[in-house]
C-alpha positions as CSV (number, residue, x, y, z in Angstrom):
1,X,50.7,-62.1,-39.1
2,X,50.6,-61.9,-42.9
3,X,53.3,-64.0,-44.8
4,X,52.6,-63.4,-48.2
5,X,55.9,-64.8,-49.2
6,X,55.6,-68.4,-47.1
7,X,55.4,-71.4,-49.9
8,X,53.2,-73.1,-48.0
9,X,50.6,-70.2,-49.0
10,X,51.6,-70.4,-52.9
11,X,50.1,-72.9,-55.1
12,X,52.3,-74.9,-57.4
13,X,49.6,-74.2,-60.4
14,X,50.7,-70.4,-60.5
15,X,52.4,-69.5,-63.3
16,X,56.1,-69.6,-63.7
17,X,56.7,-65.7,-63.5
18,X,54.8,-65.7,-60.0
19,X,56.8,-68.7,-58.9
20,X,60.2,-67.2,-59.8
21,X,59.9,-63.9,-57.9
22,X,57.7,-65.4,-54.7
23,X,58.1,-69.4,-54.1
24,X,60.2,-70.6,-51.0
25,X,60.6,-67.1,-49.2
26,X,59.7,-67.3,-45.3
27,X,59.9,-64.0,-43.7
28,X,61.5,-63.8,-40.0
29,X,60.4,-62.3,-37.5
30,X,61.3,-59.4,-39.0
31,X,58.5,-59.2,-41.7
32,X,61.4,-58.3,-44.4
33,X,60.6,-57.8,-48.1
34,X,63.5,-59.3,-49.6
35,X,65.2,-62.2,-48.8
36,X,67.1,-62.8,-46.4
37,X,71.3,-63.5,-46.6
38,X,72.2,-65.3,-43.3
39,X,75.8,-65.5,-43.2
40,X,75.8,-67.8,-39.6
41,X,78.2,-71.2,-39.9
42,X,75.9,-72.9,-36.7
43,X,72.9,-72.7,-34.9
44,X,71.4,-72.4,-31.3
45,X,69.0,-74.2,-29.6
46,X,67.0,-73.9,-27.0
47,X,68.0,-76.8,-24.9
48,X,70.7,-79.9,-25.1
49,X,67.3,-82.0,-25.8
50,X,66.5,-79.7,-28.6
51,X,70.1,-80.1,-29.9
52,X,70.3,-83.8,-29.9
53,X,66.4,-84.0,-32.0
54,X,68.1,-82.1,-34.3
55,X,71.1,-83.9,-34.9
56,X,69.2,-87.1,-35.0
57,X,66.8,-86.0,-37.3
58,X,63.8,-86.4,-34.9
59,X,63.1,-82.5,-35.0
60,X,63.2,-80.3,-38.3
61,X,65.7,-77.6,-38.3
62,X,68.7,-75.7,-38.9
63,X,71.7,-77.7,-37.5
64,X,74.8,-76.4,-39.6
65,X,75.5,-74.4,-42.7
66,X,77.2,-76.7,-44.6
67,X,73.8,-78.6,-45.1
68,X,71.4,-76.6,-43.4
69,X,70.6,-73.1,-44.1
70,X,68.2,-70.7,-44.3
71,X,68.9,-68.8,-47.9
72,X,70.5,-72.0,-49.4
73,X,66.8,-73.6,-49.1
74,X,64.6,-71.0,-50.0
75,X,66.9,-71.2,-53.6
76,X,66.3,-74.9,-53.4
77,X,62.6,-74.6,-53.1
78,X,62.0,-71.9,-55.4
79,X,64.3,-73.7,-58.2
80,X,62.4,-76.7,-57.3
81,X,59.4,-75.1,-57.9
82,X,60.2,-74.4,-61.0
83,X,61.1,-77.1,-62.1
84,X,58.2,-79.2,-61.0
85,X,60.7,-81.3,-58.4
86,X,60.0,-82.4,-55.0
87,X,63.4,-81.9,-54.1
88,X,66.2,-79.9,-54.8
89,X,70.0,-80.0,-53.4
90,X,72.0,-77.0,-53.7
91,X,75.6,-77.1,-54.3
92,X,78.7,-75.4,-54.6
93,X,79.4,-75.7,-58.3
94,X,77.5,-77.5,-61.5
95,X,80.3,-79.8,-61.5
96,X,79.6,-80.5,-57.8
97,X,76.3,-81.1,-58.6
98,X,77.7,-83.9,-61.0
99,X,79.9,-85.6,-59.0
100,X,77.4,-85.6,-56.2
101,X,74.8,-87.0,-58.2
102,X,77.1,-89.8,-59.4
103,X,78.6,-90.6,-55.7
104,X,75.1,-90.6,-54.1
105,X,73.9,-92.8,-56.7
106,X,76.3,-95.3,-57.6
107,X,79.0,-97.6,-56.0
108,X,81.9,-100.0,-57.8
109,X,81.3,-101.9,-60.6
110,X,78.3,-99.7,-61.7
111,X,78.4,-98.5,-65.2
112,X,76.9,-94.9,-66.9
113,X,76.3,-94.3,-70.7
114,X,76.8,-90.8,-71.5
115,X,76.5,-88.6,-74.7
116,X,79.6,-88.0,-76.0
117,X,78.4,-84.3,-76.5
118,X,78.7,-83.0,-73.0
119,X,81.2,-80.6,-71.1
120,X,84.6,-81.2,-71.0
121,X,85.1,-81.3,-67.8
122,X,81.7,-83.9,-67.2
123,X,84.0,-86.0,-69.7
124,X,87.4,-85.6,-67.4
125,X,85.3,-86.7,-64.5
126,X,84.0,-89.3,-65.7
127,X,87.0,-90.8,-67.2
128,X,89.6,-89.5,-64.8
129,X,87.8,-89.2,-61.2
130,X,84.8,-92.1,-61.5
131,X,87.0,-94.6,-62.7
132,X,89.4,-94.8,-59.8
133,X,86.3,-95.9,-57.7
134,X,85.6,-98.6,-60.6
135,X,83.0,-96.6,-61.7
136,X,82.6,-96.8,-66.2
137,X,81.1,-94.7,-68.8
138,X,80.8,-95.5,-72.2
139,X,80.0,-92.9,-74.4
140,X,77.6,-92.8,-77.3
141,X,76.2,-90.2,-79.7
142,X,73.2,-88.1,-78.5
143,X,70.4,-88.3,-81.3
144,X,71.4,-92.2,-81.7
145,X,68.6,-94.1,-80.2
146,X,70.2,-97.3,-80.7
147,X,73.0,-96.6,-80.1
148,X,71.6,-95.8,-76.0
149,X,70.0,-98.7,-76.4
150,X,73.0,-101.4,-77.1
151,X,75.6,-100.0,-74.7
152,X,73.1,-100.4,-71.3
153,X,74.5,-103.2,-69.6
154,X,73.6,-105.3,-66.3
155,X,75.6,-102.9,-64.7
156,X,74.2,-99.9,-66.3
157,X,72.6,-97.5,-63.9
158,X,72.6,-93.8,-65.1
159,X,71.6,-92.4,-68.6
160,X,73.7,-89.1,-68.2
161,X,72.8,-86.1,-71.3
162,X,73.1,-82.7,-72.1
163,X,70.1,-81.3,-74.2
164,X,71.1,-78.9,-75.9
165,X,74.3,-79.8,-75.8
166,X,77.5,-77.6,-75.5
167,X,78.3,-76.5,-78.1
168,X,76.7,-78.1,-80.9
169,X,73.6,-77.6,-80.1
170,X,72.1,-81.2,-80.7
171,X,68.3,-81.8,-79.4
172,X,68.0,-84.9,-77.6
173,X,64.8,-87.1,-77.0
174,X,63.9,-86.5,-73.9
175,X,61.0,-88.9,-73.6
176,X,62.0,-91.7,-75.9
177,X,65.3,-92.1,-73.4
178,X,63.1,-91.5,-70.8
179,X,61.2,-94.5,-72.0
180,X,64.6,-96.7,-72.9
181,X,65.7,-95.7,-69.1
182,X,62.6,-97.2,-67.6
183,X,62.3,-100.4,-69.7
184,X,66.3,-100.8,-68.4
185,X,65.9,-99.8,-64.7
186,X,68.4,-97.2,-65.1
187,X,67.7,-93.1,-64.4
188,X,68.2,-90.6,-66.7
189,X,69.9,-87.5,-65.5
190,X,69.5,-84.3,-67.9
191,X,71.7,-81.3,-67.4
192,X,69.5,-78.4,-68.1
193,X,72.1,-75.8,-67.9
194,X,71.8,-74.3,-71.5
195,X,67.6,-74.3,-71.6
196,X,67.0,-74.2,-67.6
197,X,63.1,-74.5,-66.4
198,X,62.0,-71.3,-68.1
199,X,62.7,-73.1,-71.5
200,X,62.8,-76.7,-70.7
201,X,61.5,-79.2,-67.9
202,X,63.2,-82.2,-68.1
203,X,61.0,-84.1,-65.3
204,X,57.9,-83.5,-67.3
205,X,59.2,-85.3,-70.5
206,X,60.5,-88.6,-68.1
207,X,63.5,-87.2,-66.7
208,X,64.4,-88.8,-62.8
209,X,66.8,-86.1,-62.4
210,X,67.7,-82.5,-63.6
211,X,71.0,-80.7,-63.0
212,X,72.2,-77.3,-63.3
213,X,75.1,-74.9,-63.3
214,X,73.4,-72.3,-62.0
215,X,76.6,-70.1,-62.0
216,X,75.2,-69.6,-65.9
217,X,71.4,-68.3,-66.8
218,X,70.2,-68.8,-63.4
219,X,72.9,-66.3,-62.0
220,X,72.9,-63.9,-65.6
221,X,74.9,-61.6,-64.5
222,X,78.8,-63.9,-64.3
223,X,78.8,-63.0,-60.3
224,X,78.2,-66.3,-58.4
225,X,79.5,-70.3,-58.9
226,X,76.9,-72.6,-57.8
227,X,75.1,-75.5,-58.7
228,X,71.6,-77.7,-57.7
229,X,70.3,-81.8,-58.1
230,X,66.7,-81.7,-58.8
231,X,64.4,-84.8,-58.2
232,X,62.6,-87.0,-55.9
233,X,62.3,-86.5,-52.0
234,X,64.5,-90.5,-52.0
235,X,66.7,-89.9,-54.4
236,X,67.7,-86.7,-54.2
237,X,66.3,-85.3,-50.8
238,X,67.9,-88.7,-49.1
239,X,70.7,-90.1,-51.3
240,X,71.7,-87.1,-52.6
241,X,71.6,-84.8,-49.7
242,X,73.4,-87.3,-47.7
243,X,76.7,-86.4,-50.0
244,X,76.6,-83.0,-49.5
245,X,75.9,-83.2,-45.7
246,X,78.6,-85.4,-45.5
247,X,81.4,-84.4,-47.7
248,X,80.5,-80.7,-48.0
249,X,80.0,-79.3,-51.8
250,X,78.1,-76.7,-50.1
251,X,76.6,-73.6,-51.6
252,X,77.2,-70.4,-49.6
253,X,74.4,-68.3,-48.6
254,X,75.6,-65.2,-50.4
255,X,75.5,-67.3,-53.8
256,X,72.0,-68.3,-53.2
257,X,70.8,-64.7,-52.6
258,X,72.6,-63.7,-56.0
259,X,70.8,-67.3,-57.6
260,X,67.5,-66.1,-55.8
261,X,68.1,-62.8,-57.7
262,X,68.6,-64.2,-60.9
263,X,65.6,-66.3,-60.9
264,X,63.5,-63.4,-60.9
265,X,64.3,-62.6,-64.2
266,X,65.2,-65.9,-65.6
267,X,61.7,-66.0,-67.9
268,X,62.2,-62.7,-69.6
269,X,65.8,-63.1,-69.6
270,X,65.6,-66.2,-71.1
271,X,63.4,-65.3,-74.2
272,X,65.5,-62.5,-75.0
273,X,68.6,-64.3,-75.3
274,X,66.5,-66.9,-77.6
275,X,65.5,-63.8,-79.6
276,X,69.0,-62.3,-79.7
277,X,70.8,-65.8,-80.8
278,X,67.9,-66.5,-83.5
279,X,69.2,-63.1,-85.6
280,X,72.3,-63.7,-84.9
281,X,72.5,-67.3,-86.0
282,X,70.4,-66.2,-89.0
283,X,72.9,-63.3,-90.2
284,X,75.9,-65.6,-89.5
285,X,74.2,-68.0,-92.5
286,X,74.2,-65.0,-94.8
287,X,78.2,-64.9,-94.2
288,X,80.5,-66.3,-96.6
289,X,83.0,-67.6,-94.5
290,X,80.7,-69.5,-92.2
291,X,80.2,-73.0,-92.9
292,X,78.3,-73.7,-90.7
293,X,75.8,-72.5,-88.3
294,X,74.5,-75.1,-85.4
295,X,71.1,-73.3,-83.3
296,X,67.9,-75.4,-83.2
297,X,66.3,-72.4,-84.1
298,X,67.0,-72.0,-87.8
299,X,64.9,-73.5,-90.6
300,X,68.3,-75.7,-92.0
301,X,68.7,-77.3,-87.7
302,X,67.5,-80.8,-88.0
303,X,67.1,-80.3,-84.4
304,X,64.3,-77.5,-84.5
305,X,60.8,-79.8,-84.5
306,X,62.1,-82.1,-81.9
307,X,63.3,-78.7,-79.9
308,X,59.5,-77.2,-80.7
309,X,58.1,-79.9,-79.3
310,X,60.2,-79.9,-75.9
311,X,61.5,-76.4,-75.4
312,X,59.4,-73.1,-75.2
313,X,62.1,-72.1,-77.1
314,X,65.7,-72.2,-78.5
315,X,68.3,-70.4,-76.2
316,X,70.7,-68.3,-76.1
317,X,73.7,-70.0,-77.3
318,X,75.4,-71.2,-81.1
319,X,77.9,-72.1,-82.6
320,X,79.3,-71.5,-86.1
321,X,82.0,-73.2,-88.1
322,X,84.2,-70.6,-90.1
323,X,86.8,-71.0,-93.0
324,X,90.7,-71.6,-92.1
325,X,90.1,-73.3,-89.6
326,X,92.0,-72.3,-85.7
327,X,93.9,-69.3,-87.1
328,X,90.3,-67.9,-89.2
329,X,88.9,-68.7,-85.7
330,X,91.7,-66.9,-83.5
331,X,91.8,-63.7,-85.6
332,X,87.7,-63.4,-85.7
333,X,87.7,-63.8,-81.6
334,X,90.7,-61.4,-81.6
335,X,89.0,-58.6,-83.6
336,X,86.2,-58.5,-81.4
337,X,86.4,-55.3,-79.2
338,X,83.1,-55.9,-77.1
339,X,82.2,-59.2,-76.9
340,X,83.9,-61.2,-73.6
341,X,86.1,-63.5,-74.5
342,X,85.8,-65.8,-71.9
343,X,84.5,-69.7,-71.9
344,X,81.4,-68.5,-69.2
345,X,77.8,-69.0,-70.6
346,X,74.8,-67.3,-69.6
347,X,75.8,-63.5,-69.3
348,X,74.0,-60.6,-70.0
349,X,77.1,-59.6,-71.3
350,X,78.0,-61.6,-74.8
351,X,80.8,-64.1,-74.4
352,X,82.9,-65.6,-77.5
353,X,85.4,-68.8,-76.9
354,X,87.5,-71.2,-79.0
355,X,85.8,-74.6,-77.8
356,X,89.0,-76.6,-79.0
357,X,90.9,-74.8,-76.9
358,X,89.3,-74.2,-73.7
359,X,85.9,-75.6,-72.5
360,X,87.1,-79.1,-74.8
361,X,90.6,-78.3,-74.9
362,X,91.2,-81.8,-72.3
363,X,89.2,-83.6,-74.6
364,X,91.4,-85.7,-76.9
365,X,91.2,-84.6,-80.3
366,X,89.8,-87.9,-81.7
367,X,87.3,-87.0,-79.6
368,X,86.7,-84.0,-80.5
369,X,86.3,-84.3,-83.7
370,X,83.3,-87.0,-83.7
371,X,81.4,-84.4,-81.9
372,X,81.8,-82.3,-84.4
373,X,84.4,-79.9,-82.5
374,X,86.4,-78.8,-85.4
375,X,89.4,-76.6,-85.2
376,X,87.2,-73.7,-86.6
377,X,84.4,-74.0,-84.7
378,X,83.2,-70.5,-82.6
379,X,80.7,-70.7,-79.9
380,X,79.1,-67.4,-78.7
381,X,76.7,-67.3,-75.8
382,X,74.3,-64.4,-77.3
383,X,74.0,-61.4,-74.2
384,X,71.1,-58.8,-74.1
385,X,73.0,-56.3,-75.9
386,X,71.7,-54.4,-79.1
387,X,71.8,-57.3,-81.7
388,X,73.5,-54.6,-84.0
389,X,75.8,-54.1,-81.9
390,X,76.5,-58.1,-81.5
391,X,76.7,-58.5,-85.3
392,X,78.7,-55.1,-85.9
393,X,81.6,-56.7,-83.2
394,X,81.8,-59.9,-84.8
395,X,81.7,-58.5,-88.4
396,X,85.3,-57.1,-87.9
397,X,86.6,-60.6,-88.4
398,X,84.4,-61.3,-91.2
């Protein structure tokens, strides 16, 4: 019978578009078009023998939802796909993804240098949750080579990045801390979530492992929480995998149809947001009571030949520094009547949020403020709307 959707068919050379709307789909019995949702918590076999293969591991096979299922691994293989991985672990949330990555990886007394320009949360793990297991992160600025460099330890054994990072937009390295992480025997573990494998494919410039909050631009539409571990069939496929059977951060099959969805369109999506944040970032330097604007994408980023060289192109998300600082910043998100105000990324819809206050509102000030968080700072994840319309809405608090 003809399978025209079974990976095995589909050749990993096709382009990304092709890959996106067809890689990982097995049609049942059934001979459906679309995939599949199966909403089943177990499995039946065919005999106790079968059942205890299974469970062993000496048979392939479905053996229970929270680490075996259908819909979850046809998202996993697609994604994987994508991103040029040989394995991919899907998981319930990005922060999940984090913490699983971390536990499967590491044990006491092991160490992680981090950028210091990461999510908030990432940072409240780290310090709060990975410490009581004696696991420690020191924390160093992003663009500083050296800086990497001098804080690896004996004990190091994770290089942990966003790139761009959220929200200042900063462009790391890729491959020179690739290149640092191999000469120190450590991995280096990019979170993707901001460029995802449409713009940016962290394993190809060095990375061991890629991460993603797929609840963002891999959803697009603000429906679904999810997350995924991207790498190697040992690290990920065994190490990794291992967590989530064990302990359970499991994705639910409904979320990885709505993920499988949203991959479809990630490639398109994902140019127009880059196209809609460019002329928005590029008005907001015209404005008087801006700053500063941070996207890679303008001519005045120090960030935007490194980003050319290692992104297809610059995103969908900025950040702008106005005059008066939280109240200037307050009123402006205040006289917004369309834009979301909401601390969610990767939306059609256009989203708007106080970073001081909410996604780095744990943060310690201090903190903060090295980062470049200021009390005036705005970060807008650019939607699809009509780019007037974007720069009308946010021109009331102008």
């Amino acid at each position: 019978m003809h399978n025209g959707d079974d990976i095995n068919n589909w050749d990993e050379q096709q382009a990304f578009e092709t890959l996106a709307i067809r890689a990982g789909h097995e049609r049942t019995f059934e001979c459906e078009h679309n995939e599949v949702i199966f909403p089943t918590s177990s499995y039946v076999y065919q005999s106790a023998a079968q059942a205890a293969a299974r469970f062993s591991g000496d048979e392939p096979g479905n053996i229970y939802s929270r680490f075996t299922n259908p819909t979850v691994r046809t998202f996993e293989q697609r994604l994987a796909a994508l991103e040029g991985a040989e394995s991919c672990v899907a998981t319930a949330s990005g922060m999940s993804a984090i913490f699983s990555t971390c536990v499967g990886l590491l044990k006491a007394g092991e160490h992680i240098v981090s950028s210091r320009s990461i999510f908030g949360s990432t940072v409240v793990l780290f310090n709060n949750i990975l410490s009581r297991f004696d696991i420690s992160t020191s924390y160093v600025d992003l663009i500083d080579l050296q800086a990497w460099e001098d804080a690896i330890t004996d004990e190091t054994r994770i290089l942990f990045l966003e790139t761009p990072s959220n929200p200042m937009g900063e462009v790391a390295d890729i491959k020179a801390l690739a290149e640092i992480a191999r000469r120190h025997k450590c991995l280096l573990v990019v979170d993707n979530c901001l460029c995802t494998p449409a713009l940016q494919k962290p394993l190809q410039l060095g990375a061991d492992i890629v991460i993603h909050s797929a609840t963002k631009y891999i959803d697009g539409q603000g429906r679904a929480v999810g997350g995924a571990v991207l790498g190697d069939k040992e690290r990920v496929g065994n190490d990794i995998y291992s967590v989530l059977r064990t302990a359970g951060p499991t994705m639910s099959p409904f979320n990885a149809w709505i993920f499988l969805k949203g991959l479809e369109t990630l490639n398109i999506r994902m140019q127009a947001h880059s196209s809609n944040a460019l002329k928005l970032a590029q008005w907001l330097e015209t404005q008087s009571k801006v700053k500063k604007v941070y996207y890679a994408g303008l001519n005045s980023s120090p960030f935007k030949a490194l980003a050319e060289k290692q992104q297809s192109d610059f995103g969908g998300v900025l950040s702008f520094e106005i005059e008066g600082g939280q109240k200037a910043a307050w009123n402006l998100i205040d006289k917004t009547r369309m834009l979301s105000i909401t601390a969610n990324l990767g939306d059609v819809k256009t989203t708007i949020t106080h970073p001081a206050t909410t996604t780095h509102g744990r943060v310690a000030e201090e903190e903060r403020h090295r980062v470049g968080i200021s009390d005036g700072l705005i970060r807008v994840a650019v939607g699809l709307e009509s780019i007037d319309d974007i720069i009308n809405d946010i021109s009331r608090g102008m």
